[in-house]
N, C-alpha and C positions, 0 to 999 in steps of 0.2 A: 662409407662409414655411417653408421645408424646411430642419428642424437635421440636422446627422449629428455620432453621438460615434465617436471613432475609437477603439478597443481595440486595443494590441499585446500581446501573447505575451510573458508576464516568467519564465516555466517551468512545471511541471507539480508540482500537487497528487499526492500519492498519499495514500492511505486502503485500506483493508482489513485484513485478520490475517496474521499472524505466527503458523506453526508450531516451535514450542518442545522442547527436553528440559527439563525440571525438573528441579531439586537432586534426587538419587537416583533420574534414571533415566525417569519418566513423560514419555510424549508428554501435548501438552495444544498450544490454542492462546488468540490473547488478539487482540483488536483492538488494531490497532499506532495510537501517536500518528498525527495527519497528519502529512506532510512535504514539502516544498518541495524541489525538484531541476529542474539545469540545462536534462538530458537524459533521457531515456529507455533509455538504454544499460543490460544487464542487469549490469553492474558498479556502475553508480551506485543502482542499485537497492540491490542486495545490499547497499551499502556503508553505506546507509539504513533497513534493517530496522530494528525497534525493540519491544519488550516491553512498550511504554508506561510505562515505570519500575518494571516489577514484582518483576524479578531474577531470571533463571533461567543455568540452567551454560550453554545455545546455544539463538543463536536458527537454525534451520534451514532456512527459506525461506519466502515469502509468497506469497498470494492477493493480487494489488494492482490495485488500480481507480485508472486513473489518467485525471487530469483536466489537458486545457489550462489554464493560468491567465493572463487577462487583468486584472491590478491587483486583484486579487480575487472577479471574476466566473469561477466555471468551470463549464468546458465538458466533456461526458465524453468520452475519447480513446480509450481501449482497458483490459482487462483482461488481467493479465500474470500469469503464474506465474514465480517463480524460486525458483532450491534446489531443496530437498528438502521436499515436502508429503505428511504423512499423510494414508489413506484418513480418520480420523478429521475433520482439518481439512477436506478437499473435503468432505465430507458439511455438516460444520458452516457452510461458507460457503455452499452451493448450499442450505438450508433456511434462514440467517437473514439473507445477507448479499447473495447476488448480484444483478448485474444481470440 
């Protein structure tokens, strides 16, 4: 007897870093919490960046790997850039982080 589960599409995961200014000025970056969003659109992104609760003056734009999400299973969709990314961050994410 042949089971099938059926998965639908509840939004997309993101994951990756977040490039920053620090209090007084330093570029630096930090792996962003995950987060959960609608769509894909580069406004919803942006509007989801995050510091991981760390605290800095701006967050400036991300490296984001982002993933279908079926009820918890995900799937990898695409890799996005938004904002403003230091040469520093793309180095840091292309040696520890990318796909």
């Amino acid at each position: 007897m042949d089971k099938t589960i059926t998965l639908h599409l509840t939004g997309y995961t993101v994951k990756g870093i977040a490039d920053l200014t620090l209090w007084g000025g330093d570029n630096a970056c930090i792996e962003m919490r995950p987060f959960l969003i609608p769509d894909t659109k580069h406004k919803t992104i942006l509007d989801n960046l995050n510091d991981n609760s760390f605290g800095v003056e701006a967050i400036n734009g991300g490296i984001c790997i982002i993933y279908e999400n079926y009820g918890g299973f995900l799937q990898y969709f695409k890799t996005v850039t938004v904002g403003k990314i230091s040469q520093q961050t793309t180095r840091y994410f292309e040696d520890n982080i990318g796909i």
